[in-house]
C-alpha positions in Angstrom: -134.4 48.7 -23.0 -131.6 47.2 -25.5 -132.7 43.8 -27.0 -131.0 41.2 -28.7 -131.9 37.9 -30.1 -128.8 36.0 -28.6 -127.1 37.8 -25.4 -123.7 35.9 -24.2 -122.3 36.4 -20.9 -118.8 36.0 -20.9 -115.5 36.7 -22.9 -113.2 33.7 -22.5 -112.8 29.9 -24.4 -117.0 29.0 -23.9 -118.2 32.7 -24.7 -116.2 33.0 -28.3 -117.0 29.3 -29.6 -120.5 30.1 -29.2 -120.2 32.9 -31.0 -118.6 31.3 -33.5 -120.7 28.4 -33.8 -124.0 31.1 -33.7 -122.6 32.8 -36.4 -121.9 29.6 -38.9 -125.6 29.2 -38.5 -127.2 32.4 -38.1 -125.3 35.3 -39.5 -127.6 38.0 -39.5 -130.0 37.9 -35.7 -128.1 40.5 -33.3 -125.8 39.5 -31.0 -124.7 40.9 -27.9 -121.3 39.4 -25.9 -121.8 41.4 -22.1 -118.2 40.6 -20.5 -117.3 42.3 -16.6 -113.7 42.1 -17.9 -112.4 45.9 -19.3 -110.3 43.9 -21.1 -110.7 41.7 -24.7 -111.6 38.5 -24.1 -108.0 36.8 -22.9 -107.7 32.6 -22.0 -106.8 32.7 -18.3 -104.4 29.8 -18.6 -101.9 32.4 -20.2 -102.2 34.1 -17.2 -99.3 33.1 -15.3 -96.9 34.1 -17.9 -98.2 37.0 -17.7 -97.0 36.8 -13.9 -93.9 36.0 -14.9 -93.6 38.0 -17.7 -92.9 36.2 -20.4 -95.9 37.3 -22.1 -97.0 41.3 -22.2 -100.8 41.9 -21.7 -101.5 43.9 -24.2 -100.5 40.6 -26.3 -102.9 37.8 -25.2 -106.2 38.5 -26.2 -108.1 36.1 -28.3 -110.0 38.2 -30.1 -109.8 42.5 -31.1 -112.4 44.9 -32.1 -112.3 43.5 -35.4 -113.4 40.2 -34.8 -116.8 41.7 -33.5 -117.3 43.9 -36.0 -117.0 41.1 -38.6 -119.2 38.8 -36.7 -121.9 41.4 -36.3 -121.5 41.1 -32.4 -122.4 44.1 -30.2 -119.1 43.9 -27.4 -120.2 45.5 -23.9 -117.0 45.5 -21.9 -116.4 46.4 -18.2 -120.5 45.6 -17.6 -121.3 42.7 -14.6 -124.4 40.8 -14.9 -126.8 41.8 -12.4 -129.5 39.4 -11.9 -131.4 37.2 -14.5 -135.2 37.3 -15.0 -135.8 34.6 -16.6 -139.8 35.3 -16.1 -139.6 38.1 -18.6 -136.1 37.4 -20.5 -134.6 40.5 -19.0 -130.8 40.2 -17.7 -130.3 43.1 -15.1 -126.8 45.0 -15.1 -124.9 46.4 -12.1 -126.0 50.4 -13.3 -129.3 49.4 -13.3 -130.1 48.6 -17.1 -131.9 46.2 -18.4 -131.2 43.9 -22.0 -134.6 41.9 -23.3 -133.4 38.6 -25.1 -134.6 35.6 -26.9 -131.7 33.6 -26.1 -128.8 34.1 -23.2 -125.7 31.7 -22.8 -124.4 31.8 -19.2 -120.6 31.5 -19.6 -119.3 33.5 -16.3 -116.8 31.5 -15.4 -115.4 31.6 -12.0 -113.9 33.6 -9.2 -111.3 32.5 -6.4 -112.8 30.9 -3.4 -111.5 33.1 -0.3 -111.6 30.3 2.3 -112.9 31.9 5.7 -109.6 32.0 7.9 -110.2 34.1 10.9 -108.2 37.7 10.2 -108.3 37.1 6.5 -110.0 40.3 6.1 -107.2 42.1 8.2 -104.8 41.3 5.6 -103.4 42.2 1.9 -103.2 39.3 -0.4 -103.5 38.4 -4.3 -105.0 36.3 -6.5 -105.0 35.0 -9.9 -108.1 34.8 -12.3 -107.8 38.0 -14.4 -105.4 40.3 -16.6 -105.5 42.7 -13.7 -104.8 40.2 -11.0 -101.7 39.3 -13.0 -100.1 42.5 -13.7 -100.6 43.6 -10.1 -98.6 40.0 -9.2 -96.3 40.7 -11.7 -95.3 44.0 -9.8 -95.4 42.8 -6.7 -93.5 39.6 -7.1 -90.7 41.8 -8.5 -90.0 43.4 -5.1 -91.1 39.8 -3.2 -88.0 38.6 -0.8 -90.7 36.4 1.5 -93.9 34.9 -0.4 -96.6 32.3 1.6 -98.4 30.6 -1.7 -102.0 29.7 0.3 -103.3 26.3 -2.0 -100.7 24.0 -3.9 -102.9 23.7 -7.2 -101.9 24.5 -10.3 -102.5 27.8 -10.1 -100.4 28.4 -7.0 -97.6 26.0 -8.2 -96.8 28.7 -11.4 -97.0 31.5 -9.0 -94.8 30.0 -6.4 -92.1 29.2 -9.7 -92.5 32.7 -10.5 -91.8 33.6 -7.4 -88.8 31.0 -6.7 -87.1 32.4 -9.6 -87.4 36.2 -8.6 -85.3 35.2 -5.6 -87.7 34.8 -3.0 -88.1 32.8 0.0 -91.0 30.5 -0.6 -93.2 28.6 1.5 -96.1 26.7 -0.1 -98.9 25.8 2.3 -101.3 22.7 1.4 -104.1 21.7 3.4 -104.2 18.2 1.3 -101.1 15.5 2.1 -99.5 16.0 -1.1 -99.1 18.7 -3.9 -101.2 19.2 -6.7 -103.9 16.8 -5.2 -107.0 16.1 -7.8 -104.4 16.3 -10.7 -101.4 14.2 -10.5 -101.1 10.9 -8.1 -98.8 10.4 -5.6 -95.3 9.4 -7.3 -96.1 12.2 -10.1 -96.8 14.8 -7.0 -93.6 13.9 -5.4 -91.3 14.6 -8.4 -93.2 18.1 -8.9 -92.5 18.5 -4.9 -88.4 17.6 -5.4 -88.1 20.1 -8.7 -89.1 22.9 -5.8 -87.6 21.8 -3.2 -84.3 21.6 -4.9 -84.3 25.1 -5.9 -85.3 26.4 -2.4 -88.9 26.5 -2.2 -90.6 25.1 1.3 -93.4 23.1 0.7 -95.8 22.2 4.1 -98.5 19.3 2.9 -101.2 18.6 5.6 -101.3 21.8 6.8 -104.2 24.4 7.5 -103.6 28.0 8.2 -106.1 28.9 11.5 -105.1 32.7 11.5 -104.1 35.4 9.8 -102.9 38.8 11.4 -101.0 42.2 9.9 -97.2 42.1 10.5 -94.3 44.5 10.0 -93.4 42.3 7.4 -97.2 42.2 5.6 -98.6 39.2 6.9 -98.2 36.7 9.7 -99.8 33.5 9.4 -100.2 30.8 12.1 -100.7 26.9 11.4 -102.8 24.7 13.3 -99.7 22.9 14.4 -98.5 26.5 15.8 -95.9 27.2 13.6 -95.6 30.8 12.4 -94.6 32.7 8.6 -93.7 35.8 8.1 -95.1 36.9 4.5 -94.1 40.5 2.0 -96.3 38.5 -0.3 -99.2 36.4 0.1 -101.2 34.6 -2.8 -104.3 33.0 -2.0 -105.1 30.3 -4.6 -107.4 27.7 -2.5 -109.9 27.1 -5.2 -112.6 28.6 -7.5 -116.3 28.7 -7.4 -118.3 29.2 -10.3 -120.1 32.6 -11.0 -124.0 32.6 -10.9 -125.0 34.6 -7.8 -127.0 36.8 -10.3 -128.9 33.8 -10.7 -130.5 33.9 -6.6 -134.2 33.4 -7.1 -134.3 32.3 -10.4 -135.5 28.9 -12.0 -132.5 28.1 -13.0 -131.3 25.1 -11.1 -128.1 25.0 -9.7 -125.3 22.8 -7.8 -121.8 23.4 -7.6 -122.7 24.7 -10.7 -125.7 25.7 -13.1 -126.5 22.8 -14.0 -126.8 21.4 -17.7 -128.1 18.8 -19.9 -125.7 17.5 -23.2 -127.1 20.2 -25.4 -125.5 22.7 -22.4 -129.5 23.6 -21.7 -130.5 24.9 -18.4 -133.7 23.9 -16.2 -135.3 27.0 -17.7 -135.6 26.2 -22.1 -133.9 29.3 -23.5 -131.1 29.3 -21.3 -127.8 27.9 -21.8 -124.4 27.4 -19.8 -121.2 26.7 -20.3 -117.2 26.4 -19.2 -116.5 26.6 -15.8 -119.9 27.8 -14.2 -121.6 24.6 -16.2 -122.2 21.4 -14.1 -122.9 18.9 -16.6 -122.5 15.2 -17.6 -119.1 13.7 -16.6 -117.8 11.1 -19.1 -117.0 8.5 -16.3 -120.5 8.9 -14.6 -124.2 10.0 -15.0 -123.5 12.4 -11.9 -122.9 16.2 -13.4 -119.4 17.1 -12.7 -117.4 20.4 -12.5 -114.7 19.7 -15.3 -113.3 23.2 -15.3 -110.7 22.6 -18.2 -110.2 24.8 -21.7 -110.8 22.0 -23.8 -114.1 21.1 -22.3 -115.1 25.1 -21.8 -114.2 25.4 -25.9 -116.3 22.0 -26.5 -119.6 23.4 -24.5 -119.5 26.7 -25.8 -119.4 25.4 -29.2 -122.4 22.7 -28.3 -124.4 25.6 -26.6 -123.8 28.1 -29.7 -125.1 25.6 -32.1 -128.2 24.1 -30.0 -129.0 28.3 -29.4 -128.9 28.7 -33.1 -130.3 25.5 -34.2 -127.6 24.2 -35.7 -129.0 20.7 -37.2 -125.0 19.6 -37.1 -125.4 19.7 -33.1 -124.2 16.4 -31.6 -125.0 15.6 -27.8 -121.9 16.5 -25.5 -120.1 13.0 -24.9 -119.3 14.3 -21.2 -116.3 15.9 -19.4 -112.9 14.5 -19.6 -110.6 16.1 -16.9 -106.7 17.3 -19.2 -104.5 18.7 -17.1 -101.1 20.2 -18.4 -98.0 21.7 -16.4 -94.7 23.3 -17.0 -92.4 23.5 -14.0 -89.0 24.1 -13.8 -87.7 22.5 -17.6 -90.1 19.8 -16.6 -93.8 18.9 -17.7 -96.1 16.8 -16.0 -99.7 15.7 -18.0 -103.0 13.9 -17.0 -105.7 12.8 -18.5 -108.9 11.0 -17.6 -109.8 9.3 -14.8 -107.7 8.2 -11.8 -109.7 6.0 -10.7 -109.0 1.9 -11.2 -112.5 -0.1 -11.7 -113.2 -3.6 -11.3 -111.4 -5.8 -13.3 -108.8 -2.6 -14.8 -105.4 -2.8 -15.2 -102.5 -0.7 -14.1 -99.4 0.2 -16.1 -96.8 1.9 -14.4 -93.0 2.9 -15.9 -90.8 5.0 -13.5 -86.7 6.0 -14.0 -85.8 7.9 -10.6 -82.7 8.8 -12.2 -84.3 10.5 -14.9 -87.4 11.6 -13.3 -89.6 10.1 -16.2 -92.7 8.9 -15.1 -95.9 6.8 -16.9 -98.6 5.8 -15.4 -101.6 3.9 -17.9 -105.5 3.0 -16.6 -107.3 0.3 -19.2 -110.5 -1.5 -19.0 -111.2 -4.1 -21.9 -108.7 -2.9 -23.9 -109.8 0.8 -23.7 -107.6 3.6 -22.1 -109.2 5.1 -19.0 -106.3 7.5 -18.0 -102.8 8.0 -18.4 -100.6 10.5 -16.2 -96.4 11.1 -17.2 -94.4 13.2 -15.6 -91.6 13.9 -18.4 -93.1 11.5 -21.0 -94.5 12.7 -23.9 -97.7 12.3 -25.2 -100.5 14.7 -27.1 -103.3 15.2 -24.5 -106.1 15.6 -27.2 -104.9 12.4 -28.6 -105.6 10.7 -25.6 -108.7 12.5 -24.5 -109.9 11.6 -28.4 -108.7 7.4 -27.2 -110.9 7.7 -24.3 -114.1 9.1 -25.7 -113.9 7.3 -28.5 -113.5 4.0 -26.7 -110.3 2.8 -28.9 -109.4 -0.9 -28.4 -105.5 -0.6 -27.9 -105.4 -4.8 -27.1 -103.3 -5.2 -30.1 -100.8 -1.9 -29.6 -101.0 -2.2 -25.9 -97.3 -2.3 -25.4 -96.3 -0.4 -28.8 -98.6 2.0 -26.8 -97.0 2.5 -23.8 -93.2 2.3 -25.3 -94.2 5.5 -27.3 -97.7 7.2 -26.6 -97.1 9.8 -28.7 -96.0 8.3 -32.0 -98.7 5.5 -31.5 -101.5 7.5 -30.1 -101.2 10.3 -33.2 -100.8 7.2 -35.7 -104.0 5.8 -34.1 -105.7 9.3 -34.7 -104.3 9.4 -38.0 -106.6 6.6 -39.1 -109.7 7.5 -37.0 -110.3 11.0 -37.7 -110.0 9.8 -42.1 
């Protein structure tokens, strides 16, 4: 049996920044990175560019052989994670080996959630969560004259762009009344819907596919309102749900997620999660949130590398902070924070139809909550620094919200000195 002293599961954001944090502490105990993935670790928010070809494949990856090498770290590609014995610190593979560890950060990430639509399985669709997923899109949207994008998130909104500017006929199906729901609010939502519709696409909000059946065309899917598509091209993208099956019958305790405390520490003492398989402590809330973001999955993996390593630098994670960025059509649309309005908060709203800009500001006392533009600019991290940090803005309120950006990096300027 192999043995290491830290084992990380994982190859994306969460997986390397522990690495990197294990290593600024410990350079010398062995170190083993197990990834499913063939492929070098890769972020997969480059993915749909990879769809639409604007970026190659073979030119994303975070990381080459190199980078292990210098860091000491033993890369085991192409190799799924079996089943964790936590009992005997033994992490099962699908062959049937076995690696002993003293230490194992669980940064799986997550796979797309197939929602269970009767003759789903009678079908041939895509989805969109790895290299491979991407390249087979790429191909297909290529030859694509009538695409069904299943979920109008953000992953199927860059797909269904993709696909728009192939040439194809596309028809977006959402079961929730508006576009990008959980991201963007209503007014932001409808000037993402108008920047498809005008160039073609059909978007159907409120609408739940009840059946799915093989056609001469690929695919023929029926709504519950009994209207039918004809699909060459269907992309499932209803959702994720985080990876930890290997994890049935263990002592680690799970929710939506494997649940974590703020030093990304599991119910069970020498294991660790992080990125989007972590549950942990929301920023808004006590409850543990999914917050399935980069930023936040770079932020826990570097928290969980240094508490793993014993980092005396480690600092408590401040909780999740939902960022959000999108490119569509020439356009961007941004949130950050919450959405929510509490007691005694105030709303600041700025909105040019002609123009299509769009601001939208949540304070309480002073502080900045959220804030949500749709072709406004602003620095996200800026923003996301303003709200964990609690930053007064009472005396720049409206220098603020004339110019986030200049104001909200001067701000910074001062803070991080």
């Amino acid at each position: 049996m192999e043995q290491t002293k830290y084992l990380v599961v994982g190859s994306s954001h969460a997986a390397l920044e522990a690495v990197t944090a294990i290593r600024m502490h410990d350079t010398e105990g062995s170190l083993m990175l197990l990834t499913r993935d063939p492929h070098l670790p890769y972020s997969p928010t480059v993915l749909p560019y990879v769809v639409s070809g604007r970026s190659a494949p073979d030119a994303i990856f975070l990381r080459d052989e190199k980078f292990f090498a210098r860091q000491k770290v033993q890369l085991k590609r192409g190799t799924a994670l079996k089943a964790l014995h936590v009992e005997r610190n033994a992490a099962e593979l699908a062959d049937g080996s076995e690696i002993a560890y003293e230490k194992v950060l669980l940064a799986t990430g997550a796979s797309p959630a197939i929602p269970p639509i009767p003759g789903i399985d009678t079908v041939s669709y895509h989805v969109l969560r790895t290299l491979d997923d991407a390249t087979k899109l790429n191909a297909a949207i290529k030859q694509s004259k009538q695409a069904v994008v299943l979920g109008a998130g953000l992953v199927g909104m860059h797909a269904a762009e993709n696909l728009v500017k192939a040439g194809a006929r596309v028809t977006i199906v959402e079961m929730a009344k508006q576009l990008t729901d959980g991201y963007f609010d209503t007014t932001a939502a409808g000037l993402i819907e108008k920047a498809f519709t005008d160039n073609g696409a059909t978007i159907l909000t409120g609408s739940r596919v009840v059946k799915l059946e093989p056609s001469a065309v690929g695919a023929k899917l029926t709504l519950e309102n009994g209207t039918a598509l004809e699909a060459d091209l269907l992309l499932v993208a209803t959702g994720v749900r985080p990876n930890m099956d290997f994890l049935a019958g263990s002592r680690v305790e799970q929710d939506k997620g494997i649940l974590v405390g703020d030093s990304m520490q599991t119910s069970v003492a020498n294991v660790w999660s992080a990125g989007d398989c972590a549950q942990a402590r929301g920023f808004f809330t006590d409850a543990k949130v999914m917050n399935a973001i980069l930023p936040d999955a770079a932020e826990q993996g570097r928290i969980a590398g240094m508490a793993m390593a014993g980092d005396p630098g480690l600092k408590a994670y401040p909780g999740g902070v939902p960022l959000n960025t999108y490119h569509f059509f020439g356009r961007h649309a941004i949130s950050v924070g919450s959405s929510r309005v509490p007691e005694g908060g105030e709303v600041v709203t700025r909105f040019d139809e002609a123009s299509g800009r769009y601001l939208k500001a949540i304070f309480k006392d002073g502080c900045l909550l959220g804030i949500y533009g749709v072709n406004e600019f602003f620095d996200g991290g800026v923003m996301c620094q303003l709200i964990l940090r609690r930053v007064d803005l009472s005396a720049v309120k409206e220098r603020f919200l004339a110019n986030p950006l200049a104001t909200g990096r001067e701000l910074m300027s001062k803070l991080w000195r």
